[in-house]
C-alpha positions as CSV (number, residue, x, y, z in Angstrom):
1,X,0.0,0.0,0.0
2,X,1.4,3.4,-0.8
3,X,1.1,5.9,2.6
4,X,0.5,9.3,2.3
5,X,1.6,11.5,5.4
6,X,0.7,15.4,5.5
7,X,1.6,17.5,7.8
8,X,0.1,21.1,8.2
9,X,0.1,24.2,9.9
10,X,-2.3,27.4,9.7
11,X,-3.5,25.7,6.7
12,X,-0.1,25.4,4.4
13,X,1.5,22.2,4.0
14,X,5.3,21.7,5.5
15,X,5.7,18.2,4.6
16,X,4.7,15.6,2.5
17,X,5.6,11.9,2.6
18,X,5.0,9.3,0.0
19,X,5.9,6.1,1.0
20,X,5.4,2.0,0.1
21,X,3.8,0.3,-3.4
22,X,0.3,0.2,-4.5
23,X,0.7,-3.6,-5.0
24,X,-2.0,-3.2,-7.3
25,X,-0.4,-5.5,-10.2
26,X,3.7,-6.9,-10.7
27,X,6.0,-4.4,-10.8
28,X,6.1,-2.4,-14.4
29,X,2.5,-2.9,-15.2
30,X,1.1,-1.5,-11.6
31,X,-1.3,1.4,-13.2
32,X,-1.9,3.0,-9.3
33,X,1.9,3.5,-8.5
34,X,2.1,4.9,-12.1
35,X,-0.3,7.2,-11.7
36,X,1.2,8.4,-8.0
37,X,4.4,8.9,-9.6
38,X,3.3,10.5,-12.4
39,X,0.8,12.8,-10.0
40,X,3.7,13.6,-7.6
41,X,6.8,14.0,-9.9
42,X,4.6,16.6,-12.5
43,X,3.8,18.6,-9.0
44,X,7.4,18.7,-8.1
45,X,8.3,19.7,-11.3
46,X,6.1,22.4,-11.8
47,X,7.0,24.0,-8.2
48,X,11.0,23.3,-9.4
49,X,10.1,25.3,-12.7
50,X,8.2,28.2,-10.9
51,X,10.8,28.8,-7.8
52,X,12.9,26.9,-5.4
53,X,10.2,27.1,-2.3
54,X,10.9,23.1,-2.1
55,X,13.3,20.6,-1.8
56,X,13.0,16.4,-2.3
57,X,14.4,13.4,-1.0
58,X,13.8,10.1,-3.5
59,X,14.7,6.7,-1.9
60,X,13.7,3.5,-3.4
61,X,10.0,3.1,-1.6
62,X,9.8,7.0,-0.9
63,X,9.3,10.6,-1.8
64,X,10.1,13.4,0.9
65,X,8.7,17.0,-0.2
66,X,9.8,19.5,2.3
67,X,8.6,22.9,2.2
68,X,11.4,25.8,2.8
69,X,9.4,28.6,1.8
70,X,5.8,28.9,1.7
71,X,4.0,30.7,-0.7
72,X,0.3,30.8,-2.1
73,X,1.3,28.9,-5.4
74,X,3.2,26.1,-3.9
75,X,0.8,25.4,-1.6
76,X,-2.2,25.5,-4.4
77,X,-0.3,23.0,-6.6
78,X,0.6,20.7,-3.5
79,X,-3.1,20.9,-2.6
80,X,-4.0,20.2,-6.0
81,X,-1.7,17.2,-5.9
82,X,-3.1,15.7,-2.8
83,X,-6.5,16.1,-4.5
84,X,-5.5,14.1,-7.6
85,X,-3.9,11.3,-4.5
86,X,-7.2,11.1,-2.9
87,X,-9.5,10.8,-6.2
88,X,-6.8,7.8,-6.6
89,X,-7.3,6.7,-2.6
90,X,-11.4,6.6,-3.5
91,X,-11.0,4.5,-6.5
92,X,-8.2,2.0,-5.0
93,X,-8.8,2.1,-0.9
94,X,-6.8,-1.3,-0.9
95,X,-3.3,0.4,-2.5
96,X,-3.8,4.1,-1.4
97,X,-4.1,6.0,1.7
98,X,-4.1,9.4,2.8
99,X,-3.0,10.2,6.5
């Protein structure tokens, strides 16, 4: 299952953790951790593109997005990715979930 943890204050995101596999199907044709890591590496990308407001860790079975300087944009498109997550987390409760 792939783990979302969020963690917040006043409303703006500081920290986002991505963590596991959907398990959904063997590895290369699993459609739910493709769509994550297409979800999550687009948002990171388009926040790299606009400004440097946050940094990433990759590992193997994770994805660390810290937050070094909020702004209204960055936390609009990481809002925007966490609603793409949990339209995912609705459709496949058994691989995804939001914390």
């Amino acid at each position: 299952m792939i783990k979302i943890y969020v963690e917040k204050q006043n409303d703006q995101i500081n920290k986002i953790r991505i963590h596991g596999h959907a398990k959904y199907d063997d590895y290369g044709r699993d459609i739910v951790c493709a769509a994550v890591s297409a979800t999550v590496i687009t948002t990171i990308n388009g926040i790299l593109s606009l400004s440097k407001t946050i940094d990433y860790v990759e590992n193997k079975d994770e994805v660390i997005i810290n937050v070094i300087k909020k702004d209204d944009i960055t936390n609009k498109l990481l809002n925007n990715m966490l609603l793409m997550l949990s339209e995912l987390e609705k459709d496949y409760p058994k691989n995804v979930k939001i914390n």
